[in-house]
N, CA, C and O atoms as a MOPAC input file, in Angstrom:
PM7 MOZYME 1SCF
protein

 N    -32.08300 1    -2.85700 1   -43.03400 1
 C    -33.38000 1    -3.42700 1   -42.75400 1
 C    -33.99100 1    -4.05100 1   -44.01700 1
 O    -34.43600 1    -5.18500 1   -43.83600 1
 N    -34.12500 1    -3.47700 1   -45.44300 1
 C    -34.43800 1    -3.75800 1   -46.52400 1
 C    -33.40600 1    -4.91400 1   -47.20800 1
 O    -33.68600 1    -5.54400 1   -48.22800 1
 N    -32.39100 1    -5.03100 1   -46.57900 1
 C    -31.34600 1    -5.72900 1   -47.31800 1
 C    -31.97600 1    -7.47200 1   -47.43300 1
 O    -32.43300 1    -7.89200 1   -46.37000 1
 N    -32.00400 1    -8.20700 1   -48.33000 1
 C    -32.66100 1    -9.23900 1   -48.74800 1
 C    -34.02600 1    -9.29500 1   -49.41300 1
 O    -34.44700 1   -10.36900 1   -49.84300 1
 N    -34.71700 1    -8.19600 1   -49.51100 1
 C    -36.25000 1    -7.94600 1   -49.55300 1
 C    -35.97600 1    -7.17300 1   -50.94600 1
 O    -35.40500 1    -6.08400 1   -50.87700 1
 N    -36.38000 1    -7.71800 1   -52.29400 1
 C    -36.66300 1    -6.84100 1   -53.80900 1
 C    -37.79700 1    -6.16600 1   -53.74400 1
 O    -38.79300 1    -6.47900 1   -54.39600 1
 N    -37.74200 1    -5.31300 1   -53.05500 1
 C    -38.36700 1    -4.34000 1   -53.00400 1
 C    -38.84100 1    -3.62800 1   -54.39500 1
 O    -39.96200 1    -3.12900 1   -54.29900 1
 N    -38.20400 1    -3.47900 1   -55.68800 1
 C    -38.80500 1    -3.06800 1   -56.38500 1
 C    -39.73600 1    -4.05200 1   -57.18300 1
 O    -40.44900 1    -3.55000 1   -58.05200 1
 N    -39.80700 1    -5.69400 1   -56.92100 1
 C    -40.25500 1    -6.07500 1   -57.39200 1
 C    -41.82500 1    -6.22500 1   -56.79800 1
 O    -42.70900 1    -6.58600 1   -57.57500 1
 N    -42.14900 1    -5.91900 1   -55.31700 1
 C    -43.06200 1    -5.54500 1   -54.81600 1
 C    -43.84700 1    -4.21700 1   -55.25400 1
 O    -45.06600 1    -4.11500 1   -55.38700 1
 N    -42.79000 1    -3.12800 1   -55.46900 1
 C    -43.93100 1    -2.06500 1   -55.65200 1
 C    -43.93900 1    -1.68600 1   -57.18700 1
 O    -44.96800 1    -1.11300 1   -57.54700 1
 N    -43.09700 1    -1.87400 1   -58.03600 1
 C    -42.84800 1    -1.26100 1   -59.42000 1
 C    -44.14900 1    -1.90500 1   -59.89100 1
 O    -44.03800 1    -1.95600 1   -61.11600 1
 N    -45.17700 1    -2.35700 1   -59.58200 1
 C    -46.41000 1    -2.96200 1   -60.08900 1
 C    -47.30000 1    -1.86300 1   -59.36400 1
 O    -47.97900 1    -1.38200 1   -60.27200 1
 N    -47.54400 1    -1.39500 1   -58.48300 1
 C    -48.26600 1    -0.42800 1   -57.30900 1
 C    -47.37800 1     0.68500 1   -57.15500 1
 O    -46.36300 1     0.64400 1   -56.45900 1
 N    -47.75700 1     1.65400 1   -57.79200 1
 C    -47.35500 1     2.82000 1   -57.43500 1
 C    -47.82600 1     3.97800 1   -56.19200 1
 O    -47.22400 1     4.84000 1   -55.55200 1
 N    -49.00700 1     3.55600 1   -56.23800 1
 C    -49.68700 1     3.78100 1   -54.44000 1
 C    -48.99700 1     3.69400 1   -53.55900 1
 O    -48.72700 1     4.58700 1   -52.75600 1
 N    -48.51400 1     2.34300 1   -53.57600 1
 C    -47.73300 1     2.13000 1   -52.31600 1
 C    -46.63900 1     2.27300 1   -52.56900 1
 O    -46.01600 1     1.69800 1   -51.67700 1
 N    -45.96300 1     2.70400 1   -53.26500 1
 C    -44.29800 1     3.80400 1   -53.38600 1
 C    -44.90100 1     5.54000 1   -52.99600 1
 O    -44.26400 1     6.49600 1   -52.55600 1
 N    -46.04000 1     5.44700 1   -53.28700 1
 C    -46.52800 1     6.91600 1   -52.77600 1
 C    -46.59000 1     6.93500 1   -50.98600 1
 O    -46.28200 1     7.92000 1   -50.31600 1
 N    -46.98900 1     5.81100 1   -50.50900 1
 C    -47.25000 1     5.65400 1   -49.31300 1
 C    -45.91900 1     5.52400 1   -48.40100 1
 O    -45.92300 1     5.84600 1   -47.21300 1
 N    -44.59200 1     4.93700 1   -49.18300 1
 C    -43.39300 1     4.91400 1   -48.35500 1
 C    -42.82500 1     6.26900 1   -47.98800 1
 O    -42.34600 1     6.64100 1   -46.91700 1
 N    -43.01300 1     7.00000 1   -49.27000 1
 C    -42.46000 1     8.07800 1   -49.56900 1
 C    -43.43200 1     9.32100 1   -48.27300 1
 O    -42.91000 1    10.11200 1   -47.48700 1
 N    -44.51200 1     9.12400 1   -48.43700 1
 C    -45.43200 1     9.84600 1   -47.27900 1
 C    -44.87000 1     8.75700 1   -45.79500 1
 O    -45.55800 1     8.75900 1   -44.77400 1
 N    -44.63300 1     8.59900 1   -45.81100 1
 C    -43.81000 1     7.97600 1   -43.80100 1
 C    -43.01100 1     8.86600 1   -43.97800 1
 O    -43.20700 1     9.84900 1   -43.26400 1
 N    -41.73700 1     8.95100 1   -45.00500 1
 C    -40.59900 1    10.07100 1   -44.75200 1
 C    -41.21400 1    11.10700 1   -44.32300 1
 O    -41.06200 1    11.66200 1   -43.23500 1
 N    -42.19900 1    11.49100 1   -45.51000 1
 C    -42.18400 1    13.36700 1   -45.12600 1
 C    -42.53800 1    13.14800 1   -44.33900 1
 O    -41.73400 1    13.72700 1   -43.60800 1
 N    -43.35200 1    12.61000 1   -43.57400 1
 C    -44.79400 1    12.87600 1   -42.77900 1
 C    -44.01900 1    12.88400 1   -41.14800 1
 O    -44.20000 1    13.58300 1   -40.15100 1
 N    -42.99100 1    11.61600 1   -41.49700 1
 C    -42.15200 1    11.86300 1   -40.02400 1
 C    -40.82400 1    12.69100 1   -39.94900 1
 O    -40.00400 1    12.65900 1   -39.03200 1
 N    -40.77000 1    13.52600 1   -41.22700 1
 C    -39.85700 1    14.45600 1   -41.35700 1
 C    -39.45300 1    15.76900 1   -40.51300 1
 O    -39.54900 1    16.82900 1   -41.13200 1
 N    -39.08600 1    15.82000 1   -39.40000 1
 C    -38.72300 1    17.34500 1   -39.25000 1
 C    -38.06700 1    18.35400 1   -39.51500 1
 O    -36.85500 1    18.20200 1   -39.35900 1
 N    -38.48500 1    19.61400 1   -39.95400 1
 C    -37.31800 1    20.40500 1   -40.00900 1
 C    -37.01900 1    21.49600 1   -39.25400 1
 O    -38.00600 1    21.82500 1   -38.59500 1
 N    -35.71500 1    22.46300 1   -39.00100 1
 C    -35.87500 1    23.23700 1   -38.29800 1
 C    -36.18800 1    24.55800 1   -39.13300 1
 O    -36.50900 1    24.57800 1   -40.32200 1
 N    -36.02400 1    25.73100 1   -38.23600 1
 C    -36.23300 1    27.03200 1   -38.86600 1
 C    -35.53100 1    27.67000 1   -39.63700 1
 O    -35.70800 1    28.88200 1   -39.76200 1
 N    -34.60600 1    27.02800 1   -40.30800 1
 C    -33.92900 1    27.32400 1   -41.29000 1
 C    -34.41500 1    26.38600 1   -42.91800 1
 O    -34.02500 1    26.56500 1   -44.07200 1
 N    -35.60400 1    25.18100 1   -42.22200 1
 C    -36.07700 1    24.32000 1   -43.40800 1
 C    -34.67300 1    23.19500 1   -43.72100 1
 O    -34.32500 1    22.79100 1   -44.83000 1
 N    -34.05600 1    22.87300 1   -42.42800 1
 C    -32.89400 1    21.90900 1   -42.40600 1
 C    -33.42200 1    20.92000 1   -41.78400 1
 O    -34.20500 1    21.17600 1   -40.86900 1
 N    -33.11000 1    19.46900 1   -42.14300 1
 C    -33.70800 1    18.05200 1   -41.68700 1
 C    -32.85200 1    18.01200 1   -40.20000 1
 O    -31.64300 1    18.09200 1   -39.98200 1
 N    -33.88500 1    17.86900 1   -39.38200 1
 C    -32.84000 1    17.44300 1   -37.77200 1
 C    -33.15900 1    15.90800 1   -37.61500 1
 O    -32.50800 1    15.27900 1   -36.78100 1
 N    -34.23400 1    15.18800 1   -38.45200 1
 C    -34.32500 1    13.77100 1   -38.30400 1
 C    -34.47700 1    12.79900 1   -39.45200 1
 O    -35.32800 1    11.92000 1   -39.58900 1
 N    -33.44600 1    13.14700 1   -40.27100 1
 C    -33.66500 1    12.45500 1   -41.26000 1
 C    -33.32700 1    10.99200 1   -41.19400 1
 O    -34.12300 1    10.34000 1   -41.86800 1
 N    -32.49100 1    10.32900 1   -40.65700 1
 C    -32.28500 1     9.41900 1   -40.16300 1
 C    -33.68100 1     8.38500 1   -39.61600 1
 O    -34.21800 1     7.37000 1   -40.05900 1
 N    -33.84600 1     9.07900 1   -38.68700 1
 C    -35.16700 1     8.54200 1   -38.04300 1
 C    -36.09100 1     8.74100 1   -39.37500 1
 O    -36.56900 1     7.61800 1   -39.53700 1
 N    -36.54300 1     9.50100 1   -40.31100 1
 C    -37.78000 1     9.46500 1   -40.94700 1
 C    -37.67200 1     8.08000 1   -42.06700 1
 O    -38.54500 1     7.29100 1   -42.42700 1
 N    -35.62300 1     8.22100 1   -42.56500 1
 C    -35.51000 1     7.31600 1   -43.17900 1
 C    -36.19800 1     5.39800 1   -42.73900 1
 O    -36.86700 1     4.59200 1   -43.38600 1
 N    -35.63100 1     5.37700 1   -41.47100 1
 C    -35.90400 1     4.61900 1   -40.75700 1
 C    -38.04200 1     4.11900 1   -40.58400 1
 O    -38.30800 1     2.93800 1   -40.80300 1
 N    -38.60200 1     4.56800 1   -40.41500 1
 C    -39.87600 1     4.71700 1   -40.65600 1
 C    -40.25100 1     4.23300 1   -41.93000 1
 O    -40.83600 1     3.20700 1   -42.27500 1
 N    -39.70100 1     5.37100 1   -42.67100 1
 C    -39.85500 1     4.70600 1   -44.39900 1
 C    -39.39300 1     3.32500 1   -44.14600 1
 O    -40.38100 1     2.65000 1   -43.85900 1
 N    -38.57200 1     2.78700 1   -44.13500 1
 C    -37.80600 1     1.86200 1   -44.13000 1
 C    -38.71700 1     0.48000 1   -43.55700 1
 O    -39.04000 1    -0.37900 1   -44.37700 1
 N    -39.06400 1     0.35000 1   -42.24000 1
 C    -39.97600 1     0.01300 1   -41.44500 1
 C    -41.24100 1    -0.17100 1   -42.58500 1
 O    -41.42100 1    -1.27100 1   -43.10800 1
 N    -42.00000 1     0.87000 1   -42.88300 1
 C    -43.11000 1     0.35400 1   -43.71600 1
 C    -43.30800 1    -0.46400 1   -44.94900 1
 O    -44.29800 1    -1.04400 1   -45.39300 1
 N    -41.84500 1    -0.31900 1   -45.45400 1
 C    -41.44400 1    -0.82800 1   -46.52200 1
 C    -41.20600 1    -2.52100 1   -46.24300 1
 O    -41.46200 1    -3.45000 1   -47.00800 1
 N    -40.75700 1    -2.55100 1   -45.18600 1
 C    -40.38800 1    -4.04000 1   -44.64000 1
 C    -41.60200 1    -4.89900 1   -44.84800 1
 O    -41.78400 1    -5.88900 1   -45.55600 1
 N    -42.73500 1    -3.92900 1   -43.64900 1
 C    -43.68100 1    -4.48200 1   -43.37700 1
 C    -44.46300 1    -4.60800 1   -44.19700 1
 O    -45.25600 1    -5.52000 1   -43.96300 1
 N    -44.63300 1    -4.02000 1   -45.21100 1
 C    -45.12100 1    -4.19400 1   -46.68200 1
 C    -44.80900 1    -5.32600 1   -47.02800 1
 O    -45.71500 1    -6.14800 1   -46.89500 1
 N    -43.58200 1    -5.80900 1   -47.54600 1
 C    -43.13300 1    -6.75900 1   -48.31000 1
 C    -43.15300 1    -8.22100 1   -47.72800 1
 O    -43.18700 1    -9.25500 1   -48.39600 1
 N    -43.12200 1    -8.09600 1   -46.15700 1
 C    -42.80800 1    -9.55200 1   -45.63900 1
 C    -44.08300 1    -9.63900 1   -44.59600 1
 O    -44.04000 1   -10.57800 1   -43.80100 1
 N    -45.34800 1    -8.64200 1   -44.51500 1
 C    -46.15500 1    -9.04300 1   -43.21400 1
 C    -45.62300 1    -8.56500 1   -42.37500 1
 O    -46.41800 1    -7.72600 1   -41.95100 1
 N    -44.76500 1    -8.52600 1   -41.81400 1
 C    -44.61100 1    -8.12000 1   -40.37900 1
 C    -43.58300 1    -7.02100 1   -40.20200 1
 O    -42.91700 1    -6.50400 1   -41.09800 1
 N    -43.55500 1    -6.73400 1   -38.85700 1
 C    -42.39400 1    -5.58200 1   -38.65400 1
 C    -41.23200 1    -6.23500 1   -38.56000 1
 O    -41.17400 1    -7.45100 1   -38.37900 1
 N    -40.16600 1    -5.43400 1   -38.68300 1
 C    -38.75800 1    -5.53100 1   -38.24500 1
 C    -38.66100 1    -5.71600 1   -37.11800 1
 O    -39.35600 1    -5.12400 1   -36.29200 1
 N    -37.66200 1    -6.69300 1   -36.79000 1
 C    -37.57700 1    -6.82900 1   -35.10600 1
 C    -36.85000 1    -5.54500 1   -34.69800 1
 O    -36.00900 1    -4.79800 1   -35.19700 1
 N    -37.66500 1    -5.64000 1   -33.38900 1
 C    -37.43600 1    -4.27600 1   -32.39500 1
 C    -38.09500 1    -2.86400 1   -32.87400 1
 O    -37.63300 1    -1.80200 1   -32.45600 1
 N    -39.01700 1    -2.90200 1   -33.62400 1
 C    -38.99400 1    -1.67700 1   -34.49300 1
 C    -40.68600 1    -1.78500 1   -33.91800 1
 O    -41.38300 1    -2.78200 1   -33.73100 1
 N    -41.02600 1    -0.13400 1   -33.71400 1
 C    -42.16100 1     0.00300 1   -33.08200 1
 C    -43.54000 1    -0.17600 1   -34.43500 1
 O    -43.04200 1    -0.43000 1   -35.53100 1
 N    -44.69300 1    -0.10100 1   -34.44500 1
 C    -45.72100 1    -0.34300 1   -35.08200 1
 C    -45.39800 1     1.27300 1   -35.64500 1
 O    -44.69500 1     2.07600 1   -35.03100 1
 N    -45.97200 1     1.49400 1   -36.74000 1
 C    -46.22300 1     2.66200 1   -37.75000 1
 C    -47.82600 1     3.43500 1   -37.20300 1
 O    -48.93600 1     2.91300 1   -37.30300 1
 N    -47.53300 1     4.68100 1   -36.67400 1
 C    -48.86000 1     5.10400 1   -36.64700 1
 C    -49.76300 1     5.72000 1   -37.73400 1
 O    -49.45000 1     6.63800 1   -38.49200 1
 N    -50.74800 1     5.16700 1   -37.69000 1
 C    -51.84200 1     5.98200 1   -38.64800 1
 C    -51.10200 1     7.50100 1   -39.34800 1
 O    -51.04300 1     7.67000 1   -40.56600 1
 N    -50.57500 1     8.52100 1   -38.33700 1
 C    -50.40500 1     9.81400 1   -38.85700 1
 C    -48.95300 1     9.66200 1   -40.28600 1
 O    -48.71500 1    10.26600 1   -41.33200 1
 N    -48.29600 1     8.49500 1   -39.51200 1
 C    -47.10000 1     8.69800 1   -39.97600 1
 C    -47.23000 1     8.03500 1   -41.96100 1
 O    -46.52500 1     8.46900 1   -42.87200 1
 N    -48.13900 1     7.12600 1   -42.07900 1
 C    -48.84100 1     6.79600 1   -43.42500 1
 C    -50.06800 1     7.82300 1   -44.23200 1
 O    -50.40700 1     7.72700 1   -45.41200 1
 N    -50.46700 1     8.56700 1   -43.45800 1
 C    -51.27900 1     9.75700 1   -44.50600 1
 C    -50.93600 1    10.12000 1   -44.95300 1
 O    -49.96800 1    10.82000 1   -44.65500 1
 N    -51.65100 1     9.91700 1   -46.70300 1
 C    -51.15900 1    10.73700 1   -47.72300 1
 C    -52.07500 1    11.77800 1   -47.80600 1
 O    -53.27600 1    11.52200 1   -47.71700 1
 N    -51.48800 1    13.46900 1   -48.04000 1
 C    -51.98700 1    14.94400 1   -47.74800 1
 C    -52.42800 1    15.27000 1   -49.55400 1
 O    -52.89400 1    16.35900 1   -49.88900 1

């Protein structure tokens, strides 16, 4: 999804918003009761997604809108 997009040249100026990619992971992170990732994939994906939409305006095609919960930083 990121592939073509210099991404570090977008955020290595804003460190906020490397704080903010990084909060989509956890935030859409699950784990189970052992404290093992069952969706890391998907959280990657999210991260991924905001990161897009960061850099170029818009979402990734096919890729749903980012909710409010999934960008709060705690």
């Amino acid at each position: 999804m990121s592939e073509g997009i210099d991404y570090w040249a977008e955020l290595r100026d804003s460190p906020s918003q490397a704080e903010v990619c990084f909060a989509v992971f956890v935030n859409v992170l699950e784990l189970d009761a052992q404290g093992e990732p069952v969706n890391e994939k998907y959280a990657e994906r999210r991260a991924a997604t905001w990161l897009y939409q960061y850099c170029t305006g818009e979402l990734p095609p096919g890729e749903a809108a980012l909710e409010a919960w999934e960008c709060e930083l705690h």
